[in-house]
N, C-alpha and C positions, 0 to 999 in steps of 0.2 A: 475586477480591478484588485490588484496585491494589496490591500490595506496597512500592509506590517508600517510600523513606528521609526526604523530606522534601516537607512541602507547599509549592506553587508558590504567590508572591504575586504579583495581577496585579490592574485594576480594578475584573473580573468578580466575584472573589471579598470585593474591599471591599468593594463593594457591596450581595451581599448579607451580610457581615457586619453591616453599618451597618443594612440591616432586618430583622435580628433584635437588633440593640441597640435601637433604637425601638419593638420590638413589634409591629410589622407580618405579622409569619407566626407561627405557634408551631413550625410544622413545614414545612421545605426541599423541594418537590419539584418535581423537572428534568424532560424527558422527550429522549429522544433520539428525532428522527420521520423514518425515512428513506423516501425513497418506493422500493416494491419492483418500480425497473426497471431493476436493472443490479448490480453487487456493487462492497461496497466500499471505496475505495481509502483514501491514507495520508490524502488529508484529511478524510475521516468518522475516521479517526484522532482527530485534533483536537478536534473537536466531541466526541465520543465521552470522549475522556481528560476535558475538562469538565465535558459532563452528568454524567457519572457520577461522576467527582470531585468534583464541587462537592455536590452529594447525601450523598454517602460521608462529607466530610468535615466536614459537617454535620448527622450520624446522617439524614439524612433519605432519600426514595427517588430514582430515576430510571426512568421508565415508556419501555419501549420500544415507539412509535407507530406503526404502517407509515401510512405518508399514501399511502390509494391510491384519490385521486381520478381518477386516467387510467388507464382499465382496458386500452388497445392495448395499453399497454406493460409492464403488469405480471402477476407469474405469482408461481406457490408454489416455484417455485424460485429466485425471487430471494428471498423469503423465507425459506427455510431456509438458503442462504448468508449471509444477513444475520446470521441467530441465532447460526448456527454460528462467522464471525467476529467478533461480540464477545464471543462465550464465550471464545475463544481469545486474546484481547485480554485478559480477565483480567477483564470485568466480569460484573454479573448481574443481571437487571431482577426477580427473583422471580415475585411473581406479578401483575406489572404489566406484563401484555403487552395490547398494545390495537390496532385496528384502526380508520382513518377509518369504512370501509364499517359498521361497527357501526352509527357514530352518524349516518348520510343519513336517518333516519328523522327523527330532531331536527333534525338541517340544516333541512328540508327544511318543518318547523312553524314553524325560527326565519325561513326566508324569507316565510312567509305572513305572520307577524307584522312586518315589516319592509313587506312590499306593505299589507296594510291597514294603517297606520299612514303609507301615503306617503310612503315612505321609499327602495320600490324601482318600478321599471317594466317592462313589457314591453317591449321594442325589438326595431324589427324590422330594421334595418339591417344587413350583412352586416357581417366584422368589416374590410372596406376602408372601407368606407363609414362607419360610424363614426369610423375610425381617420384620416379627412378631416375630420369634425364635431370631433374633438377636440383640434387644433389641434396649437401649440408652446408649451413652458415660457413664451416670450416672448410669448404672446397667445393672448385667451381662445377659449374654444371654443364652437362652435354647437349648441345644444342638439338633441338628437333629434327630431324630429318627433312622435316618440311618448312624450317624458318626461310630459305632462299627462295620457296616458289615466288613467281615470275609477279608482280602487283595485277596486272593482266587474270592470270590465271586465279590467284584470287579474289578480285572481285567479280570474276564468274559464279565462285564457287558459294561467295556468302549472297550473291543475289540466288543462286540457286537454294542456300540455306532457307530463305524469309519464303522461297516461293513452295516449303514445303516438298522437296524431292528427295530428302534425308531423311533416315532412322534418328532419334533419337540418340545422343551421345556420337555420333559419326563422323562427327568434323566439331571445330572450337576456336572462335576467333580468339588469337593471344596479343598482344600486345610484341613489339619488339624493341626489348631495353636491354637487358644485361646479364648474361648466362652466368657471368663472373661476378655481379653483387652479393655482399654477404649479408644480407636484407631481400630474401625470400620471396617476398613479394615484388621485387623487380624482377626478375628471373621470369620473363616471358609470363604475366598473369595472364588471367582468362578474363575473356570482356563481354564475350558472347557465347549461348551454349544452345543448342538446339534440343527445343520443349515442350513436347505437343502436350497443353496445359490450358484447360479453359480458367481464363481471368475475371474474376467478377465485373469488371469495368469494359475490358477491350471484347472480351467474348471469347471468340477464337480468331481472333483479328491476326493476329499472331502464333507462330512457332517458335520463334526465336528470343532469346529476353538477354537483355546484358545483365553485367552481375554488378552486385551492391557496387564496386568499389569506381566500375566503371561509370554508371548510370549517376552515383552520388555529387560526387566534385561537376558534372555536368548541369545537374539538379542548382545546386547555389549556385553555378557561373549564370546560367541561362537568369536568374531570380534575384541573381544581384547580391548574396550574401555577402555580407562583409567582413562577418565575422562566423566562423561553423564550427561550434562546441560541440566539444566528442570527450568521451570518456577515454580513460589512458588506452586501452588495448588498441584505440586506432593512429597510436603512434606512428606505431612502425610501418602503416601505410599512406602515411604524409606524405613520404615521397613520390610513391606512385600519383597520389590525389593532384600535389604539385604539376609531375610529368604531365598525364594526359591533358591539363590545362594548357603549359605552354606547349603542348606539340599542338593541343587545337587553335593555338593563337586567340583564346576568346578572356572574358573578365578571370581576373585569379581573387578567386575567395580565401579567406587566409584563415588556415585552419588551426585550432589550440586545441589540447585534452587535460582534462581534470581525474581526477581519481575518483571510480566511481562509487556509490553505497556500498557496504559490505553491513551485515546486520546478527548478530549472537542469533543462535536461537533460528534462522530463517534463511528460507532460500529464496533468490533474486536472479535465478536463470530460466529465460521462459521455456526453452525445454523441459527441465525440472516443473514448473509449474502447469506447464501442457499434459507432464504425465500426473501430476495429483491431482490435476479433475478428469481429463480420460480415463484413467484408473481407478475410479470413485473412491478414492483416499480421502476427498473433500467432497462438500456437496454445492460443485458448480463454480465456476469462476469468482463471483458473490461471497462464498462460504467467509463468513467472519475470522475463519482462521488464517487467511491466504494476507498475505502483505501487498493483494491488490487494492488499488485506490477503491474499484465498489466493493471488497470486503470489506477495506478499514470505516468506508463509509457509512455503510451497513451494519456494522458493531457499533460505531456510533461514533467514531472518532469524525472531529470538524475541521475543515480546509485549513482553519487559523492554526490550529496547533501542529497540522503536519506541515506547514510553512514555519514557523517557528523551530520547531524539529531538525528540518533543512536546514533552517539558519544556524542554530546551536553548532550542529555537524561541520558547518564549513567546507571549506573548497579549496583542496588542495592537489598537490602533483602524486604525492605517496600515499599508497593506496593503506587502509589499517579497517580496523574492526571497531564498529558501535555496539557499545551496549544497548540490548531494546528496551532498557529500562529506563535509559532517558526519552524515548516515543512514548511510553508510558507516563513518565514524569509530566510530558508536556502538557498532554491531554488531562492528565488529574490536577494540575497546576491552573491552567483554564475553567474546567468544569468548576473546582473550589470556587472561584469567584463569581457563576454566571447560573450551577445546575441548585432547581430547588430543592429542598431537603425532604424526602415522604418516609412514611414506615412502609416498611418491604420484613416479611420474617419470612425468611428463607427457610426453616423446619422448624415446623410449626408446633407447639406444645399448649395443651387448654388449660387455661388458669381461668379457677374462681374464686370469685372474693367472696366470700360466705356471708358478708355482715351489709354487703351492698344492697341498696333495694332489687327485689324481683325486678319489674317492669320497668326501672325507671332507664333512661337514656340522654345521657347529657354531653357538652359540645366540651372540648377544653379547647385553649388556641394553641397555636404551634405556629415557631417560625420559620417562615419559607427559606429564609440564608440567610443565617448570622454574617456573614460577609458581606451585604448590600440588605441594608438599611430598606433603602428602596422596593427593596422582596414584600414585602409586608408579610399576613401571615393568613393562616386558614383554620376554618374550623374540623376539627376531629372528633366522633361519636365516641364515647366511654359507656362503657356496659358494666354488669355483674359478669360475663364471660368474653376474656380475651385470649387473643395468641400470643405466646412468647416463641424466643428461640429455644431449640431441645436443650442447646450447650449452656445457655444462660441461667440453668439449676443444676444443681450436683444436690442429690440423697447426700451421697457422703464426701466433703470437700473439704479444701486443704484449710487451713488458720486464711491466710493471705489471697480466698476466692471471695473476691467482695460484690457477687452477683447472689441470689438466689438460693438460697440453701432454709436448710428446716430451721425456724426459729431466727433468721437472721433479716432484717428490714432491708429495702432498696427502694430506691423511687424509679417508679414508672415514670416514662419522661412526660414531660406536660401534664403528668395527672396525678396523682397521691401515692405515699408511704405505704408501702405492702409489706408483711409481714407472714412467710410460711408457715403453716400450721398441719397441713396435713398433703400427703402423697396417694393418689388413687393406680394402684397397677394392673396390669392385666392377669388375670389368674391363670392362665396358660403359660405365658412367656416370662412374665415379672418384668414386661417395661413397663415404665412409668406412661400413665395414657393422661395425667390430669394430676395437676398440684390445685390446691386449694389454700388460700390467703385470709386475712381480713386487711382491711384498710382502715387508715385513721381520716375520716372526714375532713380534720383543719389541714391538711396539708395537700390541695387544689393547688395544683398547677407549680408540683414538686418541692414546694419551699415548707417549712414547720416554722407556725407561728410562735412555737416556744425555743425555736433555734437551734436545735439536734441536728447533729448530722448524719449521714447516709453517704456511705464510700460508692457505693455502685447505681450506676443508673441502667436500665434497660429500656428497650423498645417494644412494641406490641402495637396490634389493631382490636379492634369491639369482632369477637367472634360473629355477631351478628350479622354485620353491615362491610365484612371483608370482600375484598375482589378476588376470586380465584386470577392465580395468573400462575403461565407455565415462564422459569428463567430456565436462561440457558449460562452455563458457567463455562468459560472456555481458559485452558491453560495454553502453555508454549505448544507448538505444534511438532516441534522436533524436541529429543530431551538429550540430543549432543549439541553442547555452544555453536559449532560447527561443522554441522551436516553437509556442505561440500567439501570437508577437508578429513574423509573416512579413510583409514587402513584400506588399502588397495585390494579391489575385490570388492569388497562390500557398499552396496547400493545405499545411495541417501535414502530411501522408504527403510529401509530399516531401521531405522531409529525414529520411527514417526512415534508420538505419544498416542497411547491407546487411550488416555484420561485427558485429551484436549479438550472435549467435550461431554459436559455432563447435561443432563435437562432433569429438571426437579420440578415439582409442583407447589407452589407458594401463597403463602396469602399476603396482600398489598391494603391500602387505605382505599377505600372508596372513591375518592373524589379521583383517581386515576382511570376508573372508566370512559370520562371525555378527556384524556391525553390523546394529542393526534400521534400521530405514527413519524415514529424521527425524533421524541421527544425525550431529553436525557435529563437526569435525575440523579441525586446522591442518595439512595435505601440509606438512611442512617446509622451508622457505625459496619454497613457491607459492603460499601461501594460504589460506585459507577455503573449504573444501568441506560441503557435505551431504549423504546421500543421500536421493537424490531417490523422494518415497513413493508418487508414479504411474508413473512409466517403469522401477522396479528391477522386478526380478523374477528366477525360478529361472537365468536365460542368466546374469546378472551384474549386478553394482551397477551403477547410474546414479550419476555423482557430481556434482552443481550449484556449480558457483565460486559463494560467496556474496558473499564482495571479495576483491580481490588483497591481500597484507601491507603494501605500500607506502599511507601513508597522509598524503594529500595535506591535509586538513582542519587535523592534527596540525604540520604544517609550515607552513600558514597561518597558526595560530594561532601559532605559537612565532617567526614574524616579524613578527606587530603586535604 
């Protein structure tokens, strides 16, 4: 169920308010129809947050459709990711799960009815040859050779088609509308195309398959659609969707398009993303870098924030570019109020307190989110040996570094006043392997009883009683804003970032060993992590950077 706090006003949704003030439905239903050749990403988001909302919030349903008119490409395991990520998205189709391949048996009556009636033809043209007959927007096209055969002679020839006595490509039911449209897709389309193609559903039940545009508007008449949201590209085939309707005399679903995701930084064509994991550019559909719903899921981001996201974005007719800094924003916007707070040192550096007891080991408290009260807080071990971050000392550092440095105090958070006193380096290399501190006793749990202050605070774990854990830090996945929009010639992989991904080895707090898997956190002062619920296991948590804290979208906005 959509949880969000307030409904979004946009045209789609006038609209159909406005036919249900006229009387035109009694009852709202959407369908969401994905085709199952690939998994999917933040902008079936979109579409998704619609259907189903606009349904929802019009007590009415949303049927989820698999359109699986192209059997190469489709499998049952893109349909059970399909399901699997809109359940997790937060929606629920009940018992309105539907499949094209059901209804090829009525397809397949409504073409015969369309050829007798001379309305559609056999053609035997390949589809270059056609695609020469059919001219440009700017001038008319040349009819087929074969648009006149006799209605007779073709429904011989497409009963012969289904009965499998054709070559592949050797004949193609078209449609017959208008050679002289300046709208492309009137111009005699293709409705059928013969396809010796085993389908995961039908088998080889079939040779022949209709094509999306025909099989679709058939799809919601046959289901009742009332209302079938499409992204802008299937404008310009309104018309056609319209035609085949009232030439079949059957319900007419009334079709609207929206402008769809466009996203900085990312690509949103499943082609494009079919070749980044065929091509192990990524690793698997999953990969945390991919802007599918189980990558983002799997990085860590939550249902609420990429609904939220969608909402921000809005819904319009003109198509524009989001910044991905505001999908970032959301999800850091969210976790700020909900993710607890733990030590995570990302490179790690060993400090000792010289003046600390040997043996001794004691608890400080720390709390879980200063943003919810509610958090309460947890105990953390304090040693004579902890980690810091590498960056968080400088040997030699500027006046206005008010971290770590020789001779200069900081408070460790939650725990006491430390003061540099000595540097241990390596004598081969001369890196620094170990700073050396003392502490002042009265100042437990970062405050000075005599009231001094201390500009810089750091973070740390008890070297002792740390958790190994491997993080994975992942940047942009392309490093041009817009990787489908390259100088000609040049392939969007070209511009992949070779620094998307880093993997480092860290140390974290203890009490993060019974974290279940899925479980997100703010590393204090690093950011947004997860762990990650495919690569953790018994060796040690996996932890997935979900964003860094710095939030660039937040700052945009607070300068316009």
């Amino acid at each position: 169920m959509n949880d969000d706090k307030t409904t979004p006003s946009d045209f789609i949704r006038d609209i159909v308010a406005e036919d249900l003030k006229a009387g035109k439905h009694r009852d709202i239903v959407t369908r969401f129809p994905p085709e199952p050749n690939g998994y999917l990403h933040i902008g079936h988001a979109k579409a998704l947050c619609l259907d189903f909302g606009v349904a929802e919030e019009n007590n009415g349903v949303c049927h989820l459709r698999f359109d699986d008119t192209n059997p190469e490409k489709e499998s049952t395991e893109y349909v059970e990711a399909i399901k699997e990520d809109i359940r997790w998205l937060g929606f629920d189709w009940g018992d309105h799960l539907y499949f094209a391949a059901d209804y090829f048996e009525k397809m397949y009556e409504y073409a015969v009815k369309l050829i007798s009636d001379g309305k559609a033809y056999i053609c035997s043209l390949t589809p270059e040859e056609f695609k020469e007959c059919r001219g440009v927007p700017t001038r008319p096209g040349n009819p087929s050779p074969w648009r006149d055969r006799p209605a007779e002679e073709n429904l011989d020839l497409f009963k012969r088609m289904r009965a499998g006595e054709f070559e592949d490509g050797s004949y193609v039911l078209r449609a017959k509308i208008d050679m002289a449209s300046p709208n492309l897709h009137m111009r005699d389309p293709a409705l059928y195309r013969i396809k010796r193609a085993h389908h995961y559903r039908t088998e080889d039940k079939w040779c022949i398959y209709p094509t999306y545009d025909f099989a679709h508007c058939i799809e919601d008449s046959i289901e009742g659609i009332t209302h079938s949201l499409c992204s802008q590209e299937f404008e310009v085939h309104r018309p056609l969707y319209d035609w085949i309707l009232k030439e079949l005399e059957v319900y007419q679903s009334r079709q609207i398009e929206f402008a769809r995701l466009n996203i900085t930084y990312t690509v949103l064509s499943k082609r494009k993303l079919v070749r980044l994991v065929e091509e192990g550019h990524v690793n698997g559909w999953d990969d945390p870098r991919l802007p599918t719903l189980s990558g983002l899921r799997r990085r860590g981001f939550t249902p609420s924030a990429i609904r939220e996201f969608i909402n921000r974005v809005g819904l319009t007719k003109v198509e524009s570019l989001t910044d991905i800094a505001l999908l970032d924003h959301c999800i850091r916007e969210e976790l700020n109020k909900t993710a607890p707070r733990v030590m995570g040192v990302l490179d790690p550096l060993k400090l000792v307190i010289d003046n600390y007891p040997e043996d001794q080991v004691e608890e400080v408290e720390a709390i879980n989110n200063p943003e919810d009260a509610s958090a309460g807080s947890r105990k953390l071990p304090f040693s004579k040996e902890l980690y810091i971050e590498k960056d968080d000392f400088r040997e030699e550092a500027p006046r206005k570094f008010y971290r770590l440095k020789p001779g200069q105090e900081v408070r460790l958070r939650y725990g006491y006043f430390v003061t540099c006193t000595e540097v241990v380096k390596d004598e081969g290399t001369g890196e620094i392997i170990e700073v050396h501190c003392t502490y002042d006793p009265e100042t437990k749990g970062g405050d000075s009883p005599d009231g001094r202050k201390v500009r810089g605070t750091i973070h740390w774990v008890s070297a002792a009683h740390a958790l190994d854990a491997e993080i994975r830090l992942y940047e942009r996945l392309f490093t041009e804003e817009r990787p489908d929009d390259l100088p000609e010639g040049q392939d969007f992989t070209s511009c992949l970032n070779p620094d998307s991904l880093s993997v480092i080895s860290a140390k974290v707090e203890p009490g993060l060993a019974s974290a279940t898997l899925g479980s997100r956190f703010q590393f204090e002062r690093k950011g947004y992590f997860s762990i990650d619920p495919v690569a953790s296991s018994a060796g040690g948590p996996v932890f997935n950077r979900i964003v860094p804290l710095r939030d660039s979208w937040s700052k945009i906005q607070k300068k316009g």
